[in-house]
C-alpha positions, -999 to +999 in steps of 0.1 A: +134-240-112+139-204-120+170-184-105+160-156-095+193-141-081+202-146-114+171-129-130+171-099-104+211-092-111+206-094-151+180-068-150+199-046-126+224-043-145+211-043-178+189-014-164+218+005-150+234+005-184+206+018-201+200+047-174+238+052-173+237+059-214+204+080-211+216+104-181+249+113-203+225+115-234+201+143-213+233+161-200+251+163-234+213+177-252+215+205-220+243+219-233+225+219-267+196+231-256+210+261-240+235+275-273+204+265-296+184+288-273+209+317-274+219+309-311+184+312-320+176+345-298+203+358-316+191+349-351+156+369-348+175+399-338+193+398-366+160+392-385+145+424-368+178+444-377+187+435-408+157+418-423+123+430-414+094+431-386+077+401-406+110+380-408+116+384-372+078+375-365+084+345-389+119+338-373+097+337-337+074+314-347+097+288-356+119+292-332+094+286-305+081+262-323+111+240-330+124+252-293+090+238-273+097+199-293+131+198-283+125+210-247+094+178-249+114+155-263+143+163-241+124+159-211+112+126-221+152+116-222+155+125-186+118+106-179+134+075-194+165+080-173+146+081-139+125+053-148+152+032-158+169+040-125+141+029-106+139-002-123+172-009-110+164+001-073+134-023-081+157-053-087+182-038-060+151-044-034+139-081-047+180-088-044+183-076-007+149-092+000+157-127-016+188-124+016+160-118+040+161-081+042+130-062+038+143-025+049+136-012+015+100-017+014+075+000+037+070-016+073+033-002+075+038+008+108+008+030+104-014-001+101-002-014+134-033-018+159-030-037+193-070-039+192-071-058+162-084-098+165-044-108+151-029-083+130+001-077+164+000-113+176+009-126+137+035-099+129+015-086+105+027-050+103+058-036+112+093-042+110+103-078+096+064-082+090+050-102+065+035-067+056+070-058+047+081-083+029+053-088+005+047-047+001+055-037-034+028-008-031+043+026-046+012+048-036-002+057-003-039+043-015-020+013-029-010+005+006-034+013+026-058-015+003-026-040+012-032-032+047-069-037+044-063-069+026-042-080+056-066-071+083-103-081+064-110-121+058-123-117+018-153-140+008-151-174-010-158-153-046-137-125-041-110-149-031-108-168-059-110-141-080-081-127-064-063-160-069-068-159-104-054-122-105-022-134-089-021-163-112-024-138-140+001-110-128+028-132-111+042-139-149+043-101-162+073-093-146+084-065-168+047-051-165+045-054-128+080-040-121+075-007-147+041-003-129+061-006-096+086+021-109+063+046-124+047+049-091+083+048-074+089+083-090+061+098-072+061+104-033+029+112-021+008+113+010-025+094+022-042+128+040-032+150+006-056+123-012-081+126+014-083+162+012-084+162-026-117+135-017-132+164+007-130+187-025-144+160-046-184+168-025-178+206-026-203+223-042-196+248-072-194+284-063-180+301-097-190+283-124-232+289-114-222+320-105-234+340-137-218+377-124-184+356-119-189+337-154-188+371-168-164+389-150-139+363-164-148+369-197-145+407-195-116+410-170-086+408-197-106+430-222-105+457-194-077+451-185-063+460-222-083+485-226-073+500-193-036+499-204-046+516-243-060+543-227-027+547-201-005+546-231-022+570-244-052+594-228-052+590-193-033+591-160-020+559-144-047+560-113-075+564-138-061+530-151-061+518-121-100+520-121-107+492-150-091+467-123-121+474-096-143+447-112-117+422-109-106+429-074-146+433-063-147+394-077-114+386-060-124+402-028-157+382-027-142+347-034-111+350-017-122+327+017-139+302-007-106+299-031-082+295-002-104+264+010-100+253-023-069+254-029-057+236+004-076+210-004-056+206-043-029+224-037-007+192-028-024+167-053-007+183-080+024+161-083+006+131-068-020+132-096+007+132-125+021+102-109-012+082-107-019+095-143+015+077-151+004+044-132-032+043-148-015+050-181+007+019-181-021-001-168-045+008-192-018-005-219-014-034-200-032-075-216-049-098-187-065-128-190-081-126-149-115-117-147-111-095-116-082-078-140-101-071-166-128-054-147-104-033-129-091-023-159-121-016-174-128+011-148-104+033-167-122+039-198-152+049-181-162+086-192-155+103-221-115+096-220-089+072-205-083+077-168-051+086-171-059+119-195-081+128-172-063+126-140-035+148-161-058+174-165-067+174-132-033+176-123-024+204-151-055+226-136-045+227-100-007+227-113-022+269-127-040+273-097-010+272-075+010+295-098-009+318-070+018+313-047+038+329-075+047+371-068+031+378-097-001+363-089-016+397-083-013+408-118-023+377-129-056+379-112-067+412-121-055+410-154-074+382-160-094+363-127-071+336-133-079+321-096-115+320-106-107+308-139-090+279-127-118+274-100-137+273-128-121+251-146-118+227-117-154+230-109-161+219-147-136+188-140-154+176-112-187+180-127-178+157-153-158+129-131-174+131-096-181+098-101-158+081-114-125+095-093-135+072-061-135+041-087-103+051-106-082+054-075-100+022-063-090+003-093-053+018-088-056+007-051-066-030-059-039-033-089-011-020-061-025-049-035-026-075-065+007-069-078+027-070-041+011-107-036+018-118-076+056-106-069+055-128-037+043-159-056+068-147-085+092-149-058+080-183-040+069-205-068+065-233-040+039-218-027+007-225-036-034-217-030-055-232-011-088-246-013-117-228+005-147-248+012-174-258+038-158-284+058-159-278+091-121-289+093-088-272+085-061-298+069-027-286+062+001-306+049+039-293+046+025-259+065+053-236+075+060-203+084+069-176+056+089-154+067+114-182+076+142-194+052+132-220+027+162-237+038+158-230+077+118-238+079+106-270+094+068-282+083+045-296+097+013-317+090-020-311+108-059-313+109-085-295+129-120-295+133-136-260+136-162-268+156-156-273+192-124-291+189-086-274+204-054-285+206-031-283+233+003-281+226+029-287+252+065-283+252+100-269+266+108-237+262+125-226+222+110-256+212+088-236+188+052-238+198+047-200+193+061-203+157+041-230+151+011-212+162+016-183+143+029-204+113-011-221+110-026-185+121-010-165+093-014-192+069-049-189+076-054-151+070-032-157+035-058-181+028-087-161+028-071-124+011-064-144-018-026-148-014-003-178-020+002-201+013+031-215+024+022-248+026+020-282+000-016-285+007-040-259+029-080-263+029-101-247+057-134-233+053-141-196+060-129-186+094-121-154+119-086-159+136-081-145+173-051-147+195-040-137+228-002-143+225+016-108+233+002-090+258+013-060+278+008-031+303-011+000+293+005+022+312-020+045+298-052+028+311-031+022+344-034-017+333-014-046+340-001-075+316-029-098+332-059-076+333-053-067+298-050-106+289-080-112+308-100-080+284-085-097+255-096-131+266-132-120+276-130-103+235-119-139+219-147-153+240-175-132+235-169-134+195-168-173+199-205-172+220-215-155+192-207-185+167-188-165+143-170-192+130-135-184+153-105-200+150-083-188+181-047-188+193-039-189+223-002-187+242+002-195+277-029-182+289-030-170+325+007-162+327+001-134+347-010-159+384+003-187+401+003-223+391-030-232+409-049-202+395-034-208+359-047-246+359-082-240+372-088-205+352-073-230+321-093-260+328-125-230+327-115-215+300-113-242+276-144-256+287-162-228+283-148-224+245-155-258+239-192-256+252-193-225+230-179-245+201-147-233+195-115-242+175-081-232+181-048-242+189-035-238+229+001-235+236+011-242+274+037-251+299+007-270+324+011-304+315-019-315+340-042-297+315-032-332+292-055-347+312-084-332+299-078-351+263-093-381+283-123-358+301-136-346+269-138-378+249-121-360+214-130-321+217-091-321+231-061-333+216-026-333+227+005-322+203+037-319+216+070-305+201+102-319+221+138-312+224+161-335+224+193-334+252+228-350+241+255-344+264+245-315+280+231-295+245+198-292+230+191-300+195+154-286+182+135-309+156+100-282+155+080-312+145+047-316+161+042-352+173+012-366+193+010-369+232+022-343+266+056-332+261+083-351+285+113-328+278+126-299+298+156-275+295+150-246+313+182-254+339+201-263+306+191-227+296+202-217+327+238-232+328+243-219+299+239-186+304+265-183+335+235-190+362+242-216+391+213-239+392 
């Protein structure tokens, strides 16, 4: 058994060392850097002065030359710095995280959706969310395809392709942690990529624009040919007149460049970094099918994905040197907006199609590596089997996002076909755990992710719940009327046959004890008529008598708590039969009220 507070703190440290010896490296070449820059300015005016025109030419050549490799090589020095130093706020995170804390990774608040069939009922999203603890997505596309992962059952193929991917990934740690801090150093933002995907269906306005095409060629040469004749014939505001051709294109492009440009003008930085990411995948061996195909993606077109998404990046990086002061000059020295239009145009010409799929393939690898660092980090868990038998069986089934050493398992079977469970019980005995423990486990199941369970097999399901629900203030709606819409939603999907696996949590809270049992004793019939499966969780212990009325279709679990001199000790184990234990009063007492 691997120990991974052991393997997490080497690698902290190690990387800290190594980002601790490169930041004093880049500092101490910054001070070189800046006396070889003024040592060699001084040098070509001495080759001027003392030497020659030619000299100093020569002297400027290699001076530039020698100055633009050390500046390079320099900057990859403080490149290897920052990513060593978000290695170690990699390993930081997986330390805090393997003591239960997931506030370093994202919550995917964004993601939260009361609407949805389970995603708010099985802590999906959200703080402490099983979102958040499995999330090692660095991009915004990464985590949204998480998220989707999270809220969409995959099929049976897609599934165990994903499987196989974790399988694959879960052993490259270095791979998938330098993937994870590449993207680290890049901060960008979902509606930036959206906008860049609105420019992406534009259609080109300079480049089959013939007039423009030639103005762009012909703007520099009058442009020095209106400063020759300054210099030497004619007035400045004769000059002035070799600019009008420019500033006529400028004037009729303006709108259309602006629009342009707010759709790039943000993508710059984000681009570099996803460059960075595809790079290092792109360099990266799998054995996974669904891997290998990703990966593929990449060297579709004329160059890797990662050049191209650099140029990209480098084209938009000169178009926003409009927000520069100087920009003016700039453009009608030389069109350089339309140039870069231009240029951008060109670009998307040549990769319309393949940008969606590169930034898909990015997206899946980000979802793939957050669950192979979960299975990295549970290597209990394991996958289950998906098949066509109309039955769920889970043995050793707990919930993950409890303590290895605090979870309590359970065994259980369940027909999917008109069959529910009702499971009775005092109150903290753990029937709302439990339920979300089988419900979770479920959704894992079918996005391809590790389970935590010994043995899970289930056949393809949807999973509704009704197990937090609240006022809408907004819709002027109470707690019961909006558990009665989001019953009437669970049982219109079940009439449909769809294959629903529901859970359900004290249904009917809302009314009193007569109402609750015969709206209960309804309900239930009416899902098992429409033949559905679920689990029921419910303080009515008459509704135990319906095991007997439906010969089967109904099964009673119970989870009790047991009372020793006045305390109550928890066991979470699910065990056949109506509960026969209480401890509300004891609940009572012990919080200071006279019962």
């Amino acid at each position: 058994m691997k120990d991974l507070t052991k393997i997490y703190t080497e690698r902290k440290e190690n990387f800290a060392a190594e980002a601790k010896i490169l930041r004093a490296k880049y500092v101490r070449f910054s001070l070189l850097r800046l006396v070889s820059f003024v040592v060699g300015v001084a040098v070509i005016i001495l080759l001027f002065a003392s030497v020659n025109a030619a000299a100093g030419v020569v002297g400027i050549v290699l001076f530039l030359l020698f100055f633009s490799r050390f500046i390079s090589w320099h900057l990859k020095v403080k490149d290897a710095a920052d990513l060593a130093e978000s290695m170690v706020k990699i390993n930081a995170a997986e330390l805090r995280y393997l003591a239960q804390d997931y506030s370093l990774f994202g919550a995917g608040k964004r993601f939260v959706n009361p609407a949805h069939p389970y995603t708010t009922d099985l802590d999906i999203f959200g703080e402490h969310s099983y979102f958040q603890s499995v999330n090692r997505t660095a991009s915004a596309i990464g985590e949204a395809r998480l998220a989707e992962y999270l809220r969409t059952p995959a099929g049976l193929a897609e599934v165990t392709a994903r499987q196989e991917a974790v399988r694959d990934l879960s052993g490259k740690l270095t791979d998938r942690q330098e993937f994870q801090a590449v993207g680290l150093l890049t901060e960008d933002d979902i509606s930036h990529v959206q906008k860049l995907e609105e420019w992406l269906q534009e259609e080109p306005y300079i480049s089959n624009n013939a007039t423009y095409k030639i103005l762009i060629i012909l703007a520099p040469i009058f442009a020095l040919a209106g400063l020759a004749l300054w210099i030497t014939l004619i007035p400045w505001y004769a000059a002035i007149l070799f600019a009008l051709p420019a500033g006529f294109a400028l004037k009729q492009t303006v709108e259309r460049i602006n629009v342009t440009h707010q759709k790039t003008n943000r993508a710059e930085n984000i681009l570099a970094g996803y460059a960075a990411m595809m790079q290092k995948l792109e360099g990266m061996t799998f054995t996974a099918p669904l891997l290998l195909d990703l990966q593929k993606a990449f060297f579709v077109g004329k160059e890797p994905a990662s050049r191209q998404i650099d140029k990209l990046s480098y084209i938009i990086g000169q178009l926003n040197l409009r927000d520069n002061f100087f920009a003016i000059f700039f453009n009608l020295a030389a069109l350089w907006d339309l140039k870069q239009v231009k240029a951008l145009e060109k670009w998307r010409a040549e990769n319309k199609a393949q940008l969606p799929q590169w930034f898909e393939s990015l997206a899946e690898f980000e979802a793939l590596n957050s669950l192979a660092t979960d299975l990295f980090n549970n290597p209990e868990r394991t996958f289950p089997e998906i098949n066509k038998a109309a039955i769920v069986r889970a043995r050793g089934i707990g919930h993950p996002l409890i303590p290895a050493d605090k979870r309590v398992t359970n065994d259980i079977e369940i027909p999917t076909r008109g069959h529910l469970k009702l499971i009775t019980g005092s109150n903290m005995a753990g029937k709302s755990t439990f339920m979300r423990t089988v419900g979770l486990n479920i959704v894992l199941a079918q996005i391809g992710a590790p389970v935590c369970a010994e043995k899970l097999s289930l056949p393809p399901l949807k999973v509704y719940t009704s197990m937090r629900t609240e006022d809408a203030l907004h819709e002027s709606t109470s707690s019961f009327y909006a558990e009665l819409k989001r019953l009437k939603f669970i049982i219109e999907a079940v009439e449909k046959g769809e294959n629903i696996f529901f859970l359900l949590d004290e249904i009917l809270k809302g009314t009193n004890s007569t109402d609750r049992h015969t709206g209960s004793k309804a309900l239930i019939k009416q899902l098992i008529e429409a033949k559905g499966s679920g689990l029921i969780a419910t303080h009515d212990l008459e509704l135990g008598s319906l095991e007997k009325e439906y010969g089967g279709a109904v099964e009673n679990l119970r989870i009790e708590v047991r009372i020793e001199d006045g305390k109550l000790y928890f066991d979470y184990k699910i065990k056949p039969g109506v509960s026969e234990s209480f401890n509300a009063t004891i609940l009572m007492r012990e919080m200071g009220i006279r019962v």
